[in-house]
Structure formats: structure tokens, C-alpha cells
C-alpha positions in Angstrom: 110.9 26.5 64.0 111.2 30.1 65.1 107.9 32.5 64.8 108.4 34.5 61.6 107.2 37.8 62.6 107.3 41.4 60.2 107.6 44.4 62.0 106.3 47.3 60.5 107.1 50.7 61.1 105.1 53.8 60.2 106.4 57.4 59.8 106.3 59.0 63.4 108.3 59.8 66.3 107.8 56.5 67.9 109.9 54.9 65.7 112.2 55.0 67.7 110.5 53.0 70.4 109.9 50.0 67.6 114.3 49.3 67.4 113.5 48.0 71.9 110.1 46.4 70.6 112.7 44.5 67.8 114.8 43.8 70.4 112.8 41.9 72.4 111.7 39.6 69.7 115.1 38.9 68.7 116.0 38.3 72.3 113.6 35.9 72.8 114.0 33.6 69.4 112.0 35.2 67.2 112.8 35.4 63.4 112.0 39.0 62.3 111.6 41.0 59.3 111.4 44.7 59.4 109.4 46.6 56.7 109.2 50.3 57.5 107.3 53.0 55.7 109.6 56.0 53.3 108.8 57.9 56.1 109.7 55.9 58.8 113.4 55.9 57.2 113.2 59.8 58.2 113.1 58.7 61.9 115.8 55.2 62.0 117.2 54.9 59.4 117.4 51.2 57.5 121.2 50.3 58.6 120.0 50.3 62.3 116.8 47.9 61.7 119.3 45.9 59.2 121.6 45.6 62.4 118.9 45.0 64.7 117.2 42.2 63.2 120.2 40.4 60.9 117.7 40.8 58.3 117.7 42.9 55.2 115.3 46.4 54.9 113.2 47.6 52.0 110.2 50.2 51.8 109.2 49.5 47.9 108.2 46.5 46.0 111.3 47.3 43.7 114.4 45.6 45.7 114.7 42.1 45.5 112.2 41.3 43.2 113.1 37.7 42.5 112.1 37.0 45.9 108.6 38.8 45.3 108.7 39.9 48.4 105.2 42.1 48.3 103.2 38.6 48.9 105.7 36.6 50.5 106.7 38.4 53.8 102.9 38.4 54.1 102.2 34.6 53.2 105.1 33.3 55.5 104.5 35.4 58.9 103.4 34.1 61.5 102.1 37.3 62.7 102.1 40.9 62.1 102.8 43.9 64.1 102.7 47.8 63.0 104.6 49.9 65.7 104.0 52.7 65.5 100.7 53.3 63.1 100.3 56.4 61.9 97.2 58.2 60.7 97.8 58.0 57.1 98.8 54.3 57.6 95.6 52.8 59.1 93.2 55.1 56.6 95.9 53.1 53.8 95.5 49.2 55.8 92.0 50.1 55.8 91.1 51.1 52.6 93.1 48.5 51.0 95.4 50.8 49.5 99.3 48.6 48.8 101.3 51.0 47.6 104.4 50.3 49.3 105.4 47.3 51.0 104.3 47.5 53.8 101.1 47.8 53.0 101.4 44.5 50.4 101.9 42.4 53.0 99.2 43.8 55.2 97.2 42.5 52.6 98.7 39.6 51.8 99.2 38.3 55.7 96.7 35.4 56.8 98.2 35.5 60.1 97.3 38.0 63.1 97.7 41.3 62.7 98.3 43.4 65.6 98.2 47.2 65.0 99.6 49.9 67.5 98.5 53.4 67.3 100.6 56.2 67.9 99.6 60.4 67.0 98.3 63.3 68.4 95.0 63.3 70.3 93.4 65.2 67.7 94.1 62.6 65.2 93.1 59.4 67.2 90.1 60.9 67.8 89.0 61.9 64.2 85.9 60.7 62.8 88.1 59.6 60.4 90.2 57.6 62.1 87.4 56.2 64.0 85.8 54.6 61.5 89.3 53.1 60.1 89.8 51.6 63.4 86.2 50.3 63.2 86.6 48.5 60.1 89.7 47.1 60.5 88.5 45.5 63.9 85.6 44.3 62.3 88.0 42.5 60.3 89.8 40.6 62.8 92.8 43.3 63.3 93.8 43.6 67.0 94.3 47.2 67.2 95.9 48.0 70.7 94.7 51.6 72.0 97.3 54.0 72.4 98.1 55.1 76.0 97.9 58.4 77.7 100.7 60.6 78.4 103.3 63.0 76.9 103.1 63.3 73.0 105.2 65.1 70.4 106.6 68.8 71.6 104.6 70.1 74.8 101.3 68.2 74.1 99.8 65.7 76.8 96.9 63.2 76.0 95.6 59.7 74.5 97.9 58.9 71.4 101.3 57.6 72.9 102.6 54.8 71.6 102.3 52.2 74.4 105.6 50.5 76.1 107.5 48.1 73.5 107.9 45.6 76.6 103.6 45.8 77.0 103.5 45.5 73.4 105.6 42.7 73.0 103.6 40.7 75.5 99.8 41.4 73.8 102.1 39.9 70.4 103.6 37.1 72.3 100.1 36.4 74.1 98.6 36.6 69.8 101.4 34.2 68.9 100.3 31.4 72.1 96.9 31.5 70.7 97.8 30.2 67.6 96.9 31.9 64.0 93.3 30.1 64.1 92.6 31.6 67.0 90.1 34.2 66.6 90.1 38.2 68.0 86.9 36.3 69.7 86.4 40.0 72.1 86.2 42.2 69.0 83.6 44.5 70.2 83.3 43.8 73.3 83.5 46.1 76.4 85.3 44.4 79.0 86.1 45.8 82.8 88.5 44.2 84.6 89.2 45.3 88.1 92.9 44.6 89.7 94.7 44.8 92.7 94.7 45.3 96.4 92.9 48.5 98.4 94.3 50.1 100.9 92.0 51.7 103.9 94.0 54.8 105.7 94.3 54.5 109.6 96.2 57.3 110.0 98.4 59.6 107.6 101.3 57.3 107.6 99.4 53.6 108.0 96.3 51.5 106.2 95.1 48.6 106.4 95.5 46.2 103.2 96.3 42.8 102.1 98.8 41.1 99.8 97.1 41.0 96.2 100.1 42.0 93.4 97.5 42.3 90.6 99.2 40.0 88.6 96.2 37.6 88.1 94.0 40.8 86.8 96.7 42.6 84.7 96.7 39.3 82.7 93.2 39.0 82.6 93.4 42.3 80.8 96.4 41.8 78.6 94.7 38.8 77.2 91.6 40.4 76.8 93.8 43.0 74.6 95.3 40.3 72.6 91.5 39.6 71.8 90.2 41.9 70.4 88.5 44.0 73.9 88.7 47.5 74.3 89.3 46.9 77.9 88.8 49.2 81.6 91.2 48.4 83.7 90.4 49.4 86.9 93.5 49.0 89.2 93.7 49.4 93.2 97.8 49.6 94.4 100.0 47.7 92.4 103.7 48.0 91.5 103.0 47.0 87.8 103.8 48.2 84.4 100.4 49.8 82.6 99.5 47.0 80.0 99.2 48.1 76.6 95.9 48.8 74.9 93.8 49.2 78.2 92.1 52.4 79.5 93.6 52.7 83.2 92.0 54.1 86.2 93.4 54.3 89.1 91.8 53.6 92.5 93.6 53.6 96.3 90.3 52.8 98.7 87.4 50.1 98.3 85.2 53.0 98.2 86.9 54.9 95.3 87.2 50.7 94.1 83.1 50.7 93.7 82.8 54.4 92.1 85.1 53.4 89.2 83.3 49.9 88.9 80.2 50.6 89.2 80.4 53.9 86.5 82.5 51.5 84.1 80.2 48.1 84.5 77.3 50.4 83.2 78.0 49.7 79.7 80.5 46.6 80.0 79.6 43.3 78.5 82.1 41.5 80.8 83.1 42.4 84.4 86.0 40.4 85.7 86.6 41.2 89.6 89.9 40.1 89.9 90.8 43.1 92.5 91.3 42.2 96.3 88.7 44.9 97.9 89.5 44.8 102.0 86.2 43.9 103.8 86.7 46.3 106.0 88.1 50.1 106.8 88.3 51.9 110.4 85.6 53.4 111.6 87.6 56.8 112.0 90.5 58.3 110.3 93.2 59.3 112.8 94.4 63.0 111.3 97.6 62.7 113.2 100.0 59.9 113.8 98.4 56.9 116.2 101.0 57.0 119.6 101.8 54.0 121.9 100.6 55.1 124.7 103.0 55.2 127.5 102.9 52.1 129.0 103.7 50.8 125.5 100.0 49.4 125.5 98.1 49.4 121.5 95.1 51.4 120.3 91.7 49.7 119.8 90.9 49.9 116.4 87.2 50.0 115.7 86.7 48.8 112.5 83.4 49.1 109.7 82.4 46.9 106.6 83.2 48.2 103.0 80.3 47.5 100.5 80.6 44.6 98.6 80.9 45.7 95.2 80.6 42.8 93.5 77.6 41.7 95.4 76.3 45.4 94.0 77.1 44.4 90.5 75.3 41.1 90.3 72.2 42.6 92.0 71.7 44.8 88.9 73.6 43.7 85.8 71.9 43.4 82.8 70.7 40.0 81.7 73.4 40.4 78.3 76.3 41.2 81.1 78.7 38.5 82.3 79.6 38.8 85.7 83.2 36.9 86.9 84.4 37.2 90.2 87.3 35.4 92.7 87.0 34.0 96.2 90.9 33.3 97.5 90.5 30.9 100.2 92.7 29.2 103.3 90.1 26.2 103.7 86.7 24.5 102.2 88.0 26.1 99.7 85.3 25.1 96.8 82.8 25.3 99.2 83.3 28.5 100.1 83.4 29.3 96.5 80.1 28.2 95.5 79.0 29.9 98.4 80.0 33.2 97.3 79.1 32.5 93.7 75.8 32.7 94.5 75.3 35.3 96.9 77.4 37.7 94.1 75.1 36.2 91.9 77.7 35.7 89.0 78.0 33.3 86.3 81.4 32.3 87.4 84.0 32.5 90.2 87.6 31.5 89.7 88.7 30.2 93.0 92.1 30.5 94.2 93.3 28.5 97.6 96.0 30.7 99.2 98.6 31.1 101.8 102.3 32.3 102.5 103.8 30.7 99.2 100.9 30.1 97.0 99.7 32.4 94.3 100.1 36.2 96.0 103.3 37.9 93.8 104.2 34.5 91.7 104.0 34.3 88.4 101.9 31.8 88.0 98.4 30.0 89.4 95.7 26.9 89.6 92.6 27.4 90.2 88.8 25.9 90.4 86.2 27.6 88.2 82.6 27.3 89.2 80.1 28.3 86.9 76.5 28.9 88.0 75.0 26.2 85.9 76.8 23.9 88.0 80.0 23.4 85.8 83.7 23.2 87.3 86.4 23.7 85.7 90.1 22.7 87.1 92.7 24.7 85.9 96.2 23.2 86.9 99.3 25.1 87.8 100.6 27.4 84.7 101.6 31.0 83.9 98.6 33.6 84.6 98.3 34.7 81.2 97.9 31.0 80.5 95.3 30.9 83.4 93.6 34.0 82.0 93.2 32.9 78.7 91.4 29.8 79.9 89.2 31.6 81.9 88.5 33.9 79.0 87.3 30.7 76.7 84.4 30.0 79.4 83.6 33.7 79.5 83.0 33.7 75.2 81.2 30.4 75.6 79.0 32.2 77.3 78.8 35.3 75.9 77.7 33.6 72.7 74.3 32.5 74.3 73.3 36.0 75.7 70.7 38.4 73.8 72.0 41.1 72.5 
């Protein structure tokens, strides 16, 4: 049977955005139901969300009462999303208020509840509105964090609704879970660092390597879908920002190990998925490298980059849980438990790699060696799946640390 899913829709200009977010679900099987807000009906009206989803609209408790639908949409989802929430509509889901429908089944809903954001800076960063957000994660409510960008009229900052494709992949990751499955990273700090660097040569060259940042864009959406407020620090990729996650962008190893290093400070889990190069050149080249005229190559002296992860393991706290990758050509597991314990980590996710295995695909296997001597074989899947599995050794043992 289909996922029942209700869609709700507060009053603000990213309404709009929630018809492509309907879409999608629709698109891909999913049996929806949408309940806007009175006010939302000022933005789309109810014929277009009627059209959308093949599914009658209401905003009151009033309309088909036979079908007591104030407790039944709640009772038969299989999750719910709010896209966008307003202000006034997480100080209502908070409170407990149901004085309107969409609100009943917010109450009424035993399944997941994911809730996305969307309003001016000012408001998102209320005290108000902080403590809402703080009590309704403490209740199990996934609230995604809105991104950064352009807002209502000229204003620029954190309170934009994030992309209805980003958002539709934290629900669909909720919905894989299962309902049972809890927001396990609620309140947790988690850094997750992404990506390839790149080390300039000259003004028009670097050295690099192949990393898409796949494998650590998942490891952040799923840490989204569970609960995290999540750092995603990302080296060059040609990705879509993943909804929820506070993004920084790096180019260089070095710029790599500033971000990390000021993030990890008060992270409870660091995941190193990004691909820092080992090394840079020795001197940066202000103009364009020439063949000489014999058509002979430059020598290129070249210097190590830190080894950030190395840093990070040397002085974490004892509460911190430290993951990091080795992607290897040979001895691959070997290797891996090598590198484990210089970095000092409590696990390392090892990937065996070549031409056609694991750089840009979709999907991933890999060995995970824990530093008490456990391993974990994780067969070929999708990386969110691979992520997620990864992320249930990372709570295990986050449930044993102090603090």
C-alpha cells in the first residue's frame, strides 16, 4: 500500500514552493492529503492543491464531518510534513493549540512529523521561536532548519524555505526509517565534512582528486532526517545544498581544517567523509605554467597538507565521536585499521576504489572498523542507505559516552 502522507501548508510566501514539494510525492506513488492553513488559501488557492493531489482540501473541522476528519487524517498518516511553517504555526504545534485542522491532526498524528521553517530572519531567531523549536524537538519533531538566501521583498538571510526536491528527500529518508524509528540525533551537534579539495598550481590549474561528495551529502541528509542540527562542511562539489544543514563552503585542505577544526569544537559527532589532497605545491605559480620550448614539463615540487583528521582525534573530547574514511586500491582493510588508529577514531568506513567503483555512483559497500575491534560489512546499496547504517553504529555509541 502507498505512504499516506498530509501535507500541510502554513500562511507564507512559500506556499508556493509546497504545490513542486506535492508534486514529487505524487510522482513517486505517494498518497497525499493536503491540509493548508486560512491563510495559506491567500497564497494557492484550494482548487490548485485539489488538482495537484486528486484529493479533496479543507482548512476547518466543519467540512465533511461524517468522516471526522480532525483525528483521522492524523491517525491514518504515515507521516507528516508542514511546508512552509510559519511563526504563528509552530508557537500553535507547540503549544498544543487545534484550532483548525491542521493543527488537529498535528496532534492527533502518531507518525513522524517533519516541520519546515520558512520567515524572516528576525522571526527564526526570536526567543520565542527558539524555544518553540526547542520543545517540539524535544518531542520527537524533526524540524529541518531553514536555508540562507533571498527572503520576502529585498531582505537576504537564514529563513528560506529550503528546496522542495531537498525536502522531499529528508521525508522520503523519515518514511525508509519506518514510524518506530526514533529522531535518535535530537540534540545532537553533528559536523560532517564533504567533498574533494582542490590545491591551486597556477591561476587556471590545481591539483585534486575525484570525490563527488555524494557519500557525505548523505551522511548529512540522514543525519537531518534524525533529528541533528548538522555542519556541513563541503570542499567542491556539483551538488544541490541538502535541506536543514548549515553549509560552509571550503576550496583548499587548508581552508578544509579552519572550518573543521572551528566547527568540531562543540560537535558531538565528526564524520570526515571529505577527500582532503595529501598534498599542495610548494609554490603558487601567479602566471600561467608554459611548456617550455622544447615541449619539455615543469617540475612540480610538491608539500604535505596537515592531516586534519589526525588533528581532530589528537584532541577531541572524550564525549566526541570521531568517524573517518580510508578509500583504498589494495590491502584494503589493512590499510584501514591502519589509519584508524593513527587518526585515533572510533570508526573508519572503508571504501575499496577504482575507475568504476564508488566515485560519482549512486551507490556504495563498504567495511566498518570500529576501534574496539568490531567490523561491520556493509553490502552494495544506495548511500543514504549506507549512511543510515553507519549512523546506527555512531548512536550505539553515543549512548555510552558521558555527558
Amino acid at each position: 500500500m502507498s505512504p499516506r502522507i498530509v501535507l500541510g501548508v502554513g500562511g507564507g510566501i512559500a506556499a508556493y514552493k509546497a504545490c513542486e514539494l506535492l508534486r514529487l510525492f505524487t510522482e513517486s506513488g505517494h498518497r497525499v492529503r493536503v491540509v493548508p492553513t486560512a491563510s495559506a488559501l491567500h497564497f494557492v488557492g484550494a482548487a490548485t492543491w485539489s488538482a495537484l493531489s486528486g484529493q479533496p482540501v479543507a482548512d476547518d473541522v466543519w467540512s465533511d464531518v461524517h468522516e471526522v476528519p480532525h483525528v483521522r487524517l492524523g491517525q491514518q498518516a504515515d507521516l507528516v510534513v508542514v511546508a512552509p511553517a510559519t511563526t504563528d504555526l509552530l508557537a500553535r504545534a507547540a503549544h498544543g493549540l487545534a484550532d483548525d485542522l491542521l493543527t488537529n491532526t498535528l496532534l492527533t498524528a502518531r507518525c513522524p512529523i517533519v516541520l519546515a521553517p520558512a520567515m524572516h530572519t528576525e522571526m527564526w531567531e526570536h526567543p520565542a521561536t527558539v524555544a518553540n523549536v526547542a520543545t517540539l524537538r524535544s518531542r520527537g519533531v524533526r524540524v529541518v532548519e531553514p536555508a540562507v538566501g533571498r527572503l520576502t521583498g529585498m531582505d537576504t538571510g537564514k529563513g528560506r524555505l529550503p528546496d522542495p526536491a531537498e525536502l522531499f528527500a529528508v521525508a522520503r529518508r523519515v518514511l525508509t526509517r519506518g514510524a518506530a524509528a526514533p529522531a535518535d540525533l535530537t540534540g545532537k551537534h553533528v559536523l560532517v565534512t564533504a567533498g574533494g579539495t582542490r590545491e591551486p598550481l597556477d591561476p587556471v590549474r590545481f591539483l585534486g582528486n575525484r570525490s563527488s561528495g555524494k557519500q557525505g551529502y548523505a551522511f548529512a541528509r540522514a543525519a537531518v532526517a534524525r533529528g541533528a542540527r548538522v555542519t556541513l562542511v563541503s570542499a567542491n562539489v556539483a551538488l544541490p545544498e541538502p535541506a536543514g544543514v548549515d553549509l560552509v563552503r571550503v576550496g583548499t585542505t587548508a581552508e578544509l581544517r579552519d572550518a573543521t577544526l572551528t566547527a568540531a569544537g562543540g560537535a558531538d559527532v565528526v564524520v570526515m567523509a571529505a577527500a582532503p589532497a595529501d598534498f599542495r605545491p610548494a609554490t603558487y605559480a601567479t602566471g600561467k605554467i608554459k611548456k617550455s620550448d622544447d615541449g619539455g614539463a615543469p617540475t612540480i615540487e610538491l608539500v604535505a597538507n596537515p592531516d586534519i583528521a589526525a588533528e581532530l582525534g589528537k584532541h577531541r573530547r572524550p564525549e566526541q565521536v570521531l568517524v573517518v574514511f580510508a578509500a583504498e586500491t589494495s590491502d584494503a582493510e589493512a590499510n584501514g585499521r591502519a589509519k584508524l588508529a593513527r587518526k585515533r577514531a572510533d570508526l573508519i568506513v572503508i571504501n575499496e576504489v577504482g575507475p568504476d567503483r564508488v566515485f560519482g555512483a549512486d551507490t556504495n559497500a563498504a567495511t566498518v572498523i570500529g576501534a574496539d575491534g568490531s567490523a561491520s560489512r556493509m553490502p552494495e546499496q544506495s548511500k543514504e542507505d549506507l549512511a543510515d547504517g553507519v549512523w546506527d553504529l555512531i548512536v550505539s555509541r553515543l549512548a555510552g559516552r558521558p555527558g
